[in-house]
Phi, psi and omega in degrees: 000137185278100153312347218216137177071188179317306183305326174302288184318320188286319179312306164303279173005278198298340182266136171264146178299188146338292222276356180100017180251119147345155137326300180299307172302318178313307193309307196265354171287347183259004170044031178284063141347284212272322171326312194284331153309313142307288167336309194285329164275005176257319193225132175243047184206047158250146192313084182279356158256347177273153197265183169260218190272329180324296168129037204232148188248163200291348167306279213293327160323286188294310175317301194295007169253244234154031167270058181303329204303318171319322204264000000 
């Protein structure tokens, strides 16, 4: 997989850990506003439906913590 330049960034973005989580689902389940702001201007081509092992999408992240501002 190719790390570099634009294509890199959606790549890490778009890859997931173990538990199946994005960058973003960490972010908003961790109630980083401005993280989660960066992540969006850094890529506008990340999967925002995918879920994690959970089944929970990074929306769903931030509601089930109590991050509404996140979500």
């Amino acid at each position: 997989m190719k790390f570099e330049g634009p294509d890199g960034v959606k790549n890490i973005l778009n890859k997931s850990d173990l538990n199946g989580d994005l960058p973003i689902h960490i972010a908003a389940k961790n109630g980083s506003c401005g993280f989660v702001a960066h992540l969006l201007c850094a890529c506008n081509q990340q999967d925002l439906t995918k879920e994690n092992n959970k089944g929970f999408t990074p929306f769903i992240e931030s509601i089930q913590n109590g991050h509404i501002k996140v979500a």
